[in-house]
N, C-alpha and C positions, 0 to 999 in steps of 0.2 A: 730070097735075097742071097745073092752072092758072096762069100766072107773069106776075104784074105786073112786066114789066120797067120801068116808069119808077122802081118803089121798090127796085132794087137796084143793086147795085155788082159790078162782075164783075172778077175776081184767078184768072189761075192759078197753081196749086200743082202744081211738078212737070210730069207733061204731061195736066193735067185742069183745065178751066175750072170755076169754081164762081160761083155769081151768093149774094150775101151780101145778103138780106132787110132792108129796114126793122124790120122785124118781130122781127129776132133768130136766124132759121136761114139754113140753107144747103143749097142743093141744087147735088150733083153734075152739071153741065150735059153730060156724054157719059151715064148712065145718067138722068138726068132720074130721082133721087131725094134726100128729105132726108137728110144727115149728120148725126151727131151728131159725129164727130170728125174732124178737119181732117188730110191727112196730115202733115203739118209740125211737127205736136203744138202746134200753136197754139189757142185757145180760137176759138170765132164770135164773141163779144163782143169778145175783143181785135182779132180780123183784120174788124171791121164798124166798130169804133172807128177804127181805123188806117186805114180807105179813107174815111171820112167826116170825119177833122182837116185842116182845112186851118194846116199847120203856119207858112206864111210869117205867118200872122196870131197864132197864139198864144199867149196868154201866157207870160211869163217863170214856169217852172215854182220854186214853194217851197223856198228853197234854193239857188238856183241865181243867180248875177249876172246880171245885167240884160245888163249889157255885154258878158258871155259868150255870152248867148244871141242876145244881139244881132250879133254877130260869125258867129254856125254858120248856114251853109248847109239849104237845106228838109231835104237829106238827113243833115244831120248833127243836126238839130233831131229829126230819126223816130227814127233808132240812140238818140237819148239819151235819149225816150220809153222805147221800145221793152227798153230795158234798166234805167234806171231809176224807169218809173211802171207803178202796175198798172188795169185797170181799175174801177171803183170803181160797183156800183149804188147811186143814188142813195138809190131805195127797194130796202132790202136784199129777198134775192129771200125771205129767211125772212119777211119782215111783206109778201110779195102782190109786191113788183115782179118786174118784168119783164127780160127780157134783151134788148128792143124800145130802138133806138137813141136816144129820149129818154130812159129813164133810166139811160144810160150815160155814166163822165165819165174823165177818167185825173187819178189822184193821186199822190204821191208814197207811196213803199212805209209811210214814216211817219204821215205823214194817213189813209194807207188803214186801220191798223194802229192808231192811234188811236182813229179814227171806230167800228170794230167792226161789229155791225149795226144803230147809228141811225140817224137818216135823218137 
């Protein structure tokens, strides 16, 4: 398989390098095959999301004080994602979207839970 590495992001899990697609998958970089499942029991969309945030920039998540957020560290900004937002496709994958890094966004469990699948 052919691998564009300028379009992925590379994260090991455990003792196995995975390179995580623009595109939305992931391949095992010691068997040099596609995963569908992450040993970690993590999603690809969430673990493609999380290496593509750059959290020192991000907004203050809904909910959350400003001043709170403004006070946590990059890594305390990821654990807070990480624990309380989910990933969110933009265009639900039921009406055609994609699990491809632009229409991927993180929302809170309640915006997500709201929104349902509109766009």
């Amino acid at each position: 398989m052919l691998l564009n590495i300028l379009k992925c992001e590379i994260d090991q899990i455990g003792t196995s390098r995975y390179a995580f697609h623009t595109n939305g998958y992931a391949i095992n970089l010691d068997t040099k095959k596609k995963v569908k499942n992450l040993p970690d029991g993590s999603s690809i969309a969430r673990r493609l999301l999380h290496l593509n945030t750059d959290y020192s920039t991000m907004k203050t998540p809904k909910g959350l004080p400003y001043r709170l957020w403004n006070q946590m560290n990059v890594e305390e900004r990821r654990e807070y994602v990480d624990y309380n937002m989910e990933v969110d496709h933009k265009i639900p994958t039921s009406k055609g979207g994609s699990d491809r890094l632009i229409n991927l966004q993180w929302l809170t469990r309640k915006e997500n839970s709201s929104k349902g699948n509109n766009v």
